[in-house]
N, C-alpha and C positions, 0 to 999 in steps of 0.2 A: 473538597471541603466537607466536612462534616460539620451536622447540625445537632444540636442538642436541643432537649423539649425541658422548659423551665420545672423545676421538682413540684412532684403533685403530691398530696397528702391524701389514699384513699381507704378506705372498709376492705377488709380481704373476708371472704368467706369459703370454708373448705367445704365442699357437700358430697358424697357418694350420689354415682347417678343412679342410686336405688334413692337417694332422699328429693328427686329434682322428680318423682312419682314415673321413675322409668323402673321396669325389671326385666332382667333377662338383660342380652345383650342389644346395644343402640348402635347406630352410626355417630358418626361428629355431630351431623345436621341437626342431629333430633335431641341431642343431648345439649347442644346450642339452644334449639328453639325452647326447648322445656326451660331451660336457665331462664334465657329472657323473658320467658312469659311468668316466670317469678322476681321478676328485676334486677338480673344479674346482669355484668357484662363483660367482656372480655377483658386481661389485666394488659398494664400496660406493658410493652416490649422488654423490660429492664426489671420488671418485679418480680422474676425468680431469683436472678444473681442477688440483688437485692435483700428477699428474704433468706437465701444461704449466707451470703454475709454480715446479715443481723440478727440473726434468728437459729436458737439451738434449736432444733428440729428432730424429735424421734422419730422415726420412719416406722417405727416395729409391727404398729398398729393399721399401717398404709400401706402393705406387703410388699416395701421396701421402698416407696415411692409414693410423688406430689404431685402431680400435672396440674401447669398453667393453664391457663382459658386463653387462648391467642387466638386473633381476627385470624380466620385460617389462607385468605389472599393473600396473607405476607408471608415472609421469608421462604417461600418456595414451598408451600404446604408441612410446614413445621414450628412445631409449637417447643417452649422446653419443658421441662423438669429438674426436679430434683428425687436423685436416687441415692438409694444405702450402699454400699457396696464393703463390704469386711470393714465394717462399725464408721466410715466416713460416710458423708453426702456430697456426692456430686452433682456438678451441671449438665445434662445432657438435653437431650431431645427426642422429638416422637414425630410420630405423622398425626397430622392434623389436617388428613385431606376428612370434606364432609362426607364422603361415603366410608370411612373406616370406620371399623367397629370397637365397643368396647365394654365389657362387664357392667353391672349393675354395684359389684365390689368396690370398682377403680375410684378415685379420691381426685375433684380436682378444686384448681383457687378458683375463685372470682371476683370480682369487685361489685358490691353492691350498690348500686343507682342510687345517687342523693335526690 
């Protein structure tokens, strides 16, 4: 059986985790905790497909790429994205374990706390 979660309407927010007052390179943990202590939160499971599906997206300025904010206990320590690849956007994935690291550059979504 599969379950479905009723459609939610939320705030997306893109921020470099050089704007969440991180520099240099962070883990997951940290770049999580800094989001949250600005009121962000993880997006829900289904809002990258989502935004590739509804949303013309240029990547050029995001050096080819979108990372979701995913609860990282789920899906086996992976979060998606969305990447450029020879002028298309694809769906893929990443590691979202909390000890991985990531640039001050990297771009990811989040959903803003109502």
């Amino acid at each position: 059986n599969m379950e479905f979660s009723r459609p939610q309407i939320v705030d997306l927010v893109i921020v470099a985790v050089e704007d969440l007052g991180l520099s240099g390179n962070h883990t997951m943990e940290e770049i999580y905790g800094a989001a949250n202590d600005l009121g962000l939160d993880y997006c829900p499971d289904e809002t990258a497909a989502q935004v590739l599906l509804q949303c013309n997206i240029d990547l050029t300025g995001n050096r080819g790429e979108l990372q979701f904010a995913m609860d990282p206990s789920r899906r086996g320590g992976h979060g998606f994205r969305i990447r450029e690849h020879e002028s298309k956007n694809y769906l893929t994935r990443f590691s979202n374990s909390p000890r991985y690291q990531r640039s001050g550059y990297e771009k990811f979504v989040f959903v803003l706390r109502k």
